[in-house]
C-alpha positions as CSV (number, residue, x, y, z in Angstrom):
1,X,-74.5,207.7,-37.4
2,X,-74.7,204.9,-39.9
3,X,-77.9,204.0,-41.3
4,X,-78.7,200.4,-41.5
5,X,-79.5,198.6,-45.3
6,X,-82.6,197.5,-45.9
7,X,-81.2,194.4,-45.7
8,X,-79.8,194.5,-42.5
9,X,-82.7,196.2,-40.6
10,X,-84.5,192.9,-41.6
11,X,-82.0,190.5,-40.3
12,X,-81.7,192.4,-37.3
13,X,-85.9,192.2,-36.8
14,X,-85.4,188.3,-37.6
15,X,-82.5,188.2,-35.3
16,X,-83.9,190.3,-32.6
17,X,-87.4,188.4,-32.8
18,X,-85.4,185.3,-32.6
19,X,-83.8,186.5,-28.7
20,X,-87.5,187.6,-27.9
21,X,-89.5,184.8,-29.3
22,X,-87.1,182.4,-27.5
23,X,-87.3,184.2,-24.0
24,X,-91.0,184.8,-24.3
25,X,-92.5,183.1,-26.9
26,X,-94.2,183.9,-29.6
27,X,-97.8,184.5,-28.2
28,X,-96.2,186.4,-25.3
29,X,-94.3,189.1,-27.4
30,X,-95.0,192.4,-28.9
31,X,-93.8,193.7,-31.7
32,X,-93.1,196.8,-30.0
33,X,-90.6,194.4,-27.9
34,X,-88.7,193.0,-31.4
35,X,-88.5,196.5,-32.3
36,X,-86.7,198.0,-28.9
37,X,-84.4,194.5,-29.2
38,X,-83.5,195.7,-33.0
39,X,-83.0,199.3,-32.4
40,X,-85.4,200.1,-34.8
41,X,-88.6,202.0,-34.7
42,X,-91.6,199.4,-34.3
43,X,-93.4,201.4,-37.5
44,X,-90.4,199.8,-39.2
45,X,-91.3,196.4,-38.7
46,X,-94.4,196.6,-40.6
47,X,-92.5,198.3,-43.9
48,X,-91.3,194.6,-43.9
49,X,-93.6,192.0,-42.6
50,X,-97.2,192.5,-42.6
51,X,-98.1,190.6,-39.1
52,X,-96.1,189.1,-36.3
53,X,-96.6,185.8,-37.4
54,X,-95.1,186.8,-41.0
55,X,-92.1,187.0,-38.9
56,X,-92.0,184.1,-37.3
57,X,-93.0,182.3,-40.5
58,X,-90.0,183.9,-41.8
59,X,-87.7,182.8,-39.2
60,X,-88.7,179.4,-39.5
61,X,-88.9,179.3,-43.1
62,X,-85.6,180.8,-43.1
63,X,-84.1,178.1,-40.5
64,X,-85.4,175.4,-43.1
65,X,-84.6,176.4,-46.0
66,X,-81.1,178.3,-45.0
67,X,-79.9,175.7,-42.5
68,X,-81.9,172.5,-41.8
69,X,-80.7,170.8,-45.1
70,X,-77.4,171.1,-44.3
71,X,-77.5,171.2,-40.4
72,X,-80.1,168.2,-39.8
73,X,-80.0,166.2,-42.6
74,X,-77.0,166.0,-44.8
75,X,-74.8,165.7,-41.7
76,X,-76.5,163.0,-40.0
77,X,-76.1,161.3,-43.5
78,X,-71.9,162.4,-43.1
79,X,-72.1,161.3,-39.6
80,X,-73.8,157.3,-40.3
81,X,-71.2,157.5,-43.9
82,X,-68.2,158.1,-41.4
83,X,-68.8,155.4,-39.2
84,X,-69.3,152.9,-41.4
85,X,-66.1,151.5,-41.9
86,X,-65.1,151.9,-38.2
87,X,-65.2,149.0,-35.5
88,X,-67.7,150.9,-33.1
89,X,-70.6,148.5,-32.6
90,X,-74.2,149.8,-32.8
91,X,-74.7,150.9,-29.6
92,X,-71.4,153.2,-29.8
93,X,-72.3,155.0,-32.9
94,X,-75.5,155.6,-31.5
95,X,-74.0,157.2,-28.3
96,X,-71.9,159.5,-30.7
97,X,-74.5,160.1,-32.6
98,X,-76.6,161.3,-29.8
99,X,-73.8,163.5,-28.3
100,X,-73.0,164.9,-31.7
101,X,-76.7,165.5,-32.5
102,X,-77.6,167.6,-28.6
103,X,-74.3,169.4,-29.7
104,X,-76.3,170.7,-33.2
105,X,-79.1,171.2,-30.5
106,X,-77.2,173.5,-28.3
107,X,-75.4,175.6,-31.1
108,X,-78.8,176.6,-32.3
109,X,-80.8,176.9,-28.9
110,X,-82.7,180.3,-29.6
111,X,-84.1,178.7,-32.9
112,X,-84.4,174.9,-31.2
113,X,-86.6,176.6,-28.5
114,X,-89.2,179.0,-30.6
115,X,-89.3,175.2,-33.1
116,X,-90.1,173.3,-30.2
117,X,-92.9,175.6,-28.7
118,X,-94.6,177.1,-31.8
119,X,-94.7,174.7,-34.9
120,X,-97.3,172.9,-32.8
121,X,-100.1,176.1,-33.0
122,X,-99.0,176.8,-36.6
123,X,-99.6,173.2,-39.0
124,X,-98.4,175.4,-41.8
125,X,-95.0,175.7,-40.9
126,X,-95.3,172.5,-39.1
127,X,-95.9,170.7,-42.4
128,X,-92.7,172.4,-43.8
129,X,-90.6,171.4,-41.3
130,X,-92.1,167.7,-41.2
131,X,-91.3,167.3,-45.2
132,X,-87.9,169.2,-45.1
133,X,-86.5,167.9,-41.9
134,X,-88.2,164.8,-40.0
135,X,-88.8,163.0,-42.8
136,X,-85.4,163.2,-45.0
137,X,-83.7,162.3,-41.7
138,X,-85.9,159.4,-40.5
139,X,-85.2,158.5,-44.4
140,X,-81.7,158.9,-43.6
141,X,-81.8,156.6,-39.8
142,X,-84.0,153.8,-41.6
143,X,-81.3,152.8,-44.2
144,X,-79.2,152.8,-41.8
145,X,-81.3,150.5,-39.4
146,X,-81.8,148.2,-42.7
147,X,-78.2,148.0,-43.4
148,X,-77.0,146.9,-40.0
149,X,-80.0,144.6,-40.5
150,X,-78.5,143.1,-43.8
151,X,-75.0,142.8,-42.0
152,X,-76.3,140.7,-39.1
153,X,-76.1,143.3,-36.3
154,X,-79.5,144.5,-35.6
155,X,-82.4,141.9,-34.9
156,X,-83.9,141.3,-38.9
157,X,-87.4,140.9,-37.3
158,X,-86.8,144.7,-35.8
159,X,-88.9,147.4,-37.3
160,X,-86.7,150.0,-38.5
161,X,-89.3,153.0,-38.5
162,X,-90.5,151.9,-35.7
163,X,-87.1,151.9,-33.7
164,X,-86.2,155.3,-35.2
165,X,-89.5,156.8,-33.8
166,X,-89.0,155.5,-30.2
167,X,-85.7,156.6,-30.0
168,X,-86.1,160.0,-31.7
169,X,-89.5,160.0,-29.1
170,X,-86.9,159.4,-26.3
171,X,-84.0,161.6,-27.1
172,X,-86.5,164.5,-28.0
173,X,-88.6,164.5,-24.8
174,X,-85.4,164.4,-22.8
175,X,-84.7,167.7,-24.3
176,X,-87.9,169.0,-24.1
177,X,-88.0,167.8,-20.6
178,X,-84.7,169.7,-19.7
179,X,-85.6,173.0,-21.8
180,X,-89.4,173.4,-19.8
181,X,-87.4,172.3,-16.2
182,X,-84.1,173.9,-16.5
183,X,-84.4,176.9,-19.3
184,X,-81.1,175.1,-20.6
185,X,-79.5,172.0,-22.0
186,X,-76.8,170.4,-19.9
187,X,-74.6,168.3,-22.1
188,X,-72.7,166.4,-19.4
189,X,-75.0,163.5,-20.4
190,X,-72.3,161.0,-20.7
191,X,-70.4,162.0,-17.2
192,X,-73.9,161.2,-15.5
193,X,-74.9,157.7,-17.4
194,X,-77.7,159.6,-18.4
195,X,-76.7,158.9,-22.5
196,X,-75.2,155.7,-21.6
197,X,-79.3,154.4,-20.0
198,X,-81.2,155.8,-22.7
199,X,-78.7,154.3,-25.7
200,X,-79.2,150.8,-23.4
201,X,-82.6,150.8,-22.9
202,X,-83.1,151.3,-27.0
203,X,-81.1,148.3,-27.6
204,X,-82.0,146.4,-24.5
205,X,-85.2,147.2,-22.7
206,X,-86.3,147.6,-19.4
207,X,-87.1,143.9,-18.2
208,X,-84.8,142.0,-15.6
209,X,-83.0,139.1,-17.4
210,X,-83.8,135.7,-16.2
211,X,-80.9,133.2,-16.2
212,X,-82.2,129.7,-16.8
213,X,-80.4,127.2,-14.6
């Protein structure tokens, strides 16, 4: 039999505590239940992290600093750079944006899922991931907002922060919504309208249009 590295008998704790936070998490897990996922004795969790939570801090801290740059941030920046030059209008780049944004979403579920449910009991790591991640990319939508501003095509009176906020607000409920109801993320958003309503509604509110005779 092959004994694990030191190295990888961490990893596999991380990855396995990544499955069982997801599934159960992180309050209703044992480390005794990390351990039996890893295939590793649960004495040996403790020769590297002090406390359950030092494990989940790693995770997350790991997540950030490993992949959130690149993941989150510098490819929503790509993504806006890409379509710049193209004849889309607003409200089709948004659409893509969104489909390509729940695809980053589904790729990293198991991670999405313990972000979503525990950086809200733990304002340490939650101010981490505010700094690193939602505020580089809100950065990132507001010059964006501003630009299409300059060019004509967004309302100049519109508050960019503001719009970014309501539609993160709406896209992120929607997926919080669907991961508390359904335990999954259904992507077929565009085939049922579903994308298509939330995009419109951003752009054009809820009211009923008056046509004045």
């Amino acid at each position: 039999m092959v004994r694990k590295k030191q190295g990888d008998k961490e990893n596999a704790i991380i990855e396995a505590a990544v499955k069982v936070f997801s599934q159960k998490s992180y309050h209703g897990s044992t480390t005794s239940e990390i351990a039996k996922e890893a295939g590793v004795a649960e004495g040996t969790i403790f020769r590297y992290f002090r406390t359950k939570k030092d494990i989940l801090s790693k995770i997350l801290i790991k997540v950030i600093e490993s992949y959130a740059q690149t993941v989150v941030v510098d490819s929503l920046r790509e993504f806006l750079t890409n379509y710049k030059d193209s004849n889309a209008n607003e409200k089709e780049v948004i659409k893509a944006l969104l489909r390509e944004r729940l695809k980053v979403i589904e790729a990293n579920l198991p991670l999405v899922k313990i972000l979503f449910t525990e950086i809200q009991f733990h304002p340490d790591l939650r101010k981490v991931w505010v700094e690193k991640v939602v505020r580089p990319s809100m950065d990132v939508a507001v010059a964006y907002i501003e630009k299409k501003k300059k060019e004509g095509k967004i309302k100049a009176e519109v508050n960019a922060e503001v719009a970014t906020r309501s539609f993160v607000g709406m896209v992120f409920f929607m997926v919080l919504s669907k991961l508390m109801l359904y335990e999954k993320l259904d992507l077929s958003l565009s085939e049922s309208g579903e994308l298509d309503q939330i995009v419109d509604i951003l752009f054009e509110g809820i009211a009923a249009r008056t046509i004045k005779g």
